[in-house]
Phi, psi and omega in degrees: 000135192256141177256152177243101162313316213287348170234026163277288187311316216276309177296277189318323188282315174328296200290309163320320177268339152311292153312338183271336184285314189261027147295312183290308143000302188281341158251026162272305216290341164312328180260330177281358185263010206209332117081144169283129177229095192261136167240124197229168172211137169241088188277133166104027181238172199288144189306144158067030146311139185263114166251157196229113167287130162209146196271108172212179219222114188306131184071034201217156195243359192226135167241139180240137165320096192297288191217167133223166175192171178257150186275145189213100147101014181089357187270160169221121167234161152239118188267124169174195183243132160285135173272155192049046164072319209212082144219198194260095233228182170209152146276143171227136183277161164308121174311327188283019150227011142204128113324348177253149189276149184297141176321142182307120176242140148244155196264168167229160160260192196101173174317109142243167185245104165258150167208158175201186168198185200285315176280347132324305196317142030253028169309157170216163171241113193254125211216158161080005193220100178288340182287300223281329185302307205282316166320308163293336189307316191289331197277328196280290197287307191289321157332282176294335196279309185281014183232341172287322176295299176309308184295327194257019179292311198265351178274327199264004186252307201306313213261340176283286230290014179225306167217332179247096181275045192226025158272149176268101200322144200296332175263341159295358170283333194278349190280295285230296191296318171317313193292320203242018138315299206286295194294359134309339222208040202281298192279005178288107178341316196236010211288319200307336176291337181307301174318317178310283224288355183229035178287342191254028173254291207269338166086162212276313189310306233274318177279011103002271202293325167286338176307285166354271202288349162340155167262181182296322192297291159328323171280336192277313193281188197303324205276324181282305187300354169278331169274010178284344183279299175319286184332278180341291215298306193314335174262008176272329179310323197275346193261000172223052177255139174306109170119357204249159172275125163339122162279133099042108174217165202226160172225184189267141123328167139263022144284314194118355195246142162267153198261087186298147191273353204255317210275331170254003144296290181327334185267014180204162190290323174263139138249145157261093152287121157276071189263129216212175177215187183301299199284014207242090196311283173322326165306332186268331163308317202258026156304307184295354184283334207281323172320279166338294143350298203280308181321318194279318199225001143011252147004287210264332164153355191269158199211165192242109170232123199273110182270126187235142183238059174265144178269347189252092222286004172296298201296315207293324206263019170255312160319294186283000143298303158327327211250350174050064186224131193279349173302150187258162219212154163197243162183131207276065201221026148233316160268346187039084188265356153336274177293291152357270217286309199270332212055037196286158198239306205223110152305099047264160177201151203223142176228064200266154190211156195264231224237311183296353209064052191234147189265136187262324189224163172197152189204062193257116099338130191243192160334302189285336177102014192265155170244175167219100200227106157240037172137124171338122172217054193218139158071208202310304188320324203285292180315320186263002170266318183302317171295329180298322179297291202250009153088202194283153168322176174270111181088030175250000000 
């Protein structure tokens, strides 16, 4: 009997994720079942005071109202379920005795215990959340490690440039310590925010690999599946980097023909991707420069493809009657590579690439709010990167 591998595997993986899906199911409904109970005593505040869990998200601004109760005698408690096991909560007193919210804890579920008092505040002491343990440990150890870094920068400059070159520079100590924190701490609730709080030290592969060595339970909570988020952002990030090849996305003509982004690279020494829309008065501001730009080194090998990220293909091909611009355009409604690909959040955004597709320059806002600017490429700078590439216009 001939077996077909290619659907054995395809059948095996299924069955593997099937199962990991319904482990994972089976110890939220374990958890939600099983659910959090903080007993809290708050000395000095006043009796029958409203106090509030509220709920939030690392790096994020908006909090939500969990619970509330009343304090009788400085005690307080609250009851509910963490969902994914592990997050990030706070207490808030009534604004006429504090506005500011208690230091941040995270919670699990089972027993935890809090105290504080009036004189403290907004401190808390968290006792029952081995996740909440490990959080202060790690903010505390990353906390020194960077204020270590700072201090020992110019002794460590100081010490190469003179007789002893076997010192280890102060941020691979802090990759060195963090990492075998981390490879300690495998099975752990909260180790995956670590792995976040250090992406821009460890870079998307080293954080890969540790997601990799991760246990199923740690990939299950809230902090592994954010970090599962992160990884998506951190390799679209690594794809607009100086020097990386452009990936192969297709746009609409206003013929109606698709446009390979590889295929109108080749054809010129330079290209500027432009992604840009109808409504977006700076983008459209920043035509005549691009014009100027084009008019000037044309010629000499430099080229334009205007991407419009309209959603109403009405509007884009009303822009370009307006705006008369000779470069060639198109719109971004087949791979949608704005988002997909850049993850772009605020337009204009820029790209420049050589013949190979490798990016030489980027001027980007992503999602995440991080930019990525390796060169002026907007107004005059645009002119003067371009010239800087390909020498002066012609008859200059």
């Amino acid at each position: 009997m001939k077996i077909n591998s290619s659907k054995t595997i395809v059948c095996l993986t299924i069955s593997i994720l099937s199962i990991s899906t319904a482990i994972a199911q089976k110890l939220q409904i374990k958890n939600k079942e099983l659910g959090f109970n903080i007993i809290g005593n708050l000395e000095g505040l006043p009796n029958k005071s409203i106090i509030y869990l509220v709920h939030f998200e690392p790096g994020k601004s908006k909090v939500d109202t969990v619970d509330k109760c009343e304090v009788k005698d400085g005690k307080f408690t609250f009851k509910g379920s963490v969902a994914h096991q592990a997050q990030c909560y706070a207490i808030k007193l009534p604004d006429i005795l504090s506005r500011k919210p208690s230091s941040a804890f995270v919670l699990v579920n089972g027993k935890v215990l809090i105290t504080s008092s009036m004189t403290i505040w907004p401190n808390l002491r968290v006792s029952g959340s081995e996740a909440n343990d490990e959080y202060l440990e790690t903010r505390n150890m990353i906390e020194k490690l960077n204020n270590d870094i700072m201090d020992s920068r110019k002794s460590y400059s100081d010490s190469t440039s003179q007789i002893n070159k076997s010192i280890t520079p102060p941020e691979r100590i802090k990759d060195s310590i963090v990492t075998k924190y981390i490879e300690s701490h495998l099975n752990s609730l909260y180790i995956a925010r670590v792995i976040i709080t250090m992406s821009s030290d460890f870079g998307y592969l080293k954080m890969k690999q540790l997601y990799e060595k991760l246990t199923p339970r740690a990939k299950a909570s809230y902090f592994g599946q954010e970090l599962v988020k992160e990884l998506t952002w951190e390799k679209k990030k690594e794809l607009v980097k100086k020097g990386r090849i452009i990936p192969e996305f297709y746009v609409t003509s206003p013929l109606g023909e698709k446009i390979s982004i590889l295929d109108v690279a080749s054809k010129a020494r330079y290209t500027l991707i432009d992604f840009w829309a109808s409504w977006c008065a700076p983008c459209r501001a920043e035509i005549p420069n691009m014009k100027k730009t084009y008019d000037a080194f044309h010629s000499k090998g430099f080229n334009i493809i205007g991407i419009s990220t309209d959603k109403k293909e009405g509007d884009w091909r009303k822009a370009l009657a307006e705006d008369n611009s000779p470069w060639i355009h198109g719109i971004d409604n087949i791979d949608r590579a704005g988002s997909n690909i850049f993850s772009i959040k605020g337009i204009p955004a820029f790209i420049l690439i050589n013949q190979r597709g490798e990016i030489i320059s980027s001027d980007i806002v992503s999602s995440t709010a991080s930019q990525f600017f390796e060169g002026a490429l907007r107004g005059d700078d645009l002119y003067k990167k371009i010239e800087e590439l390909l020498g002066k216009p012609e008859g200059k």
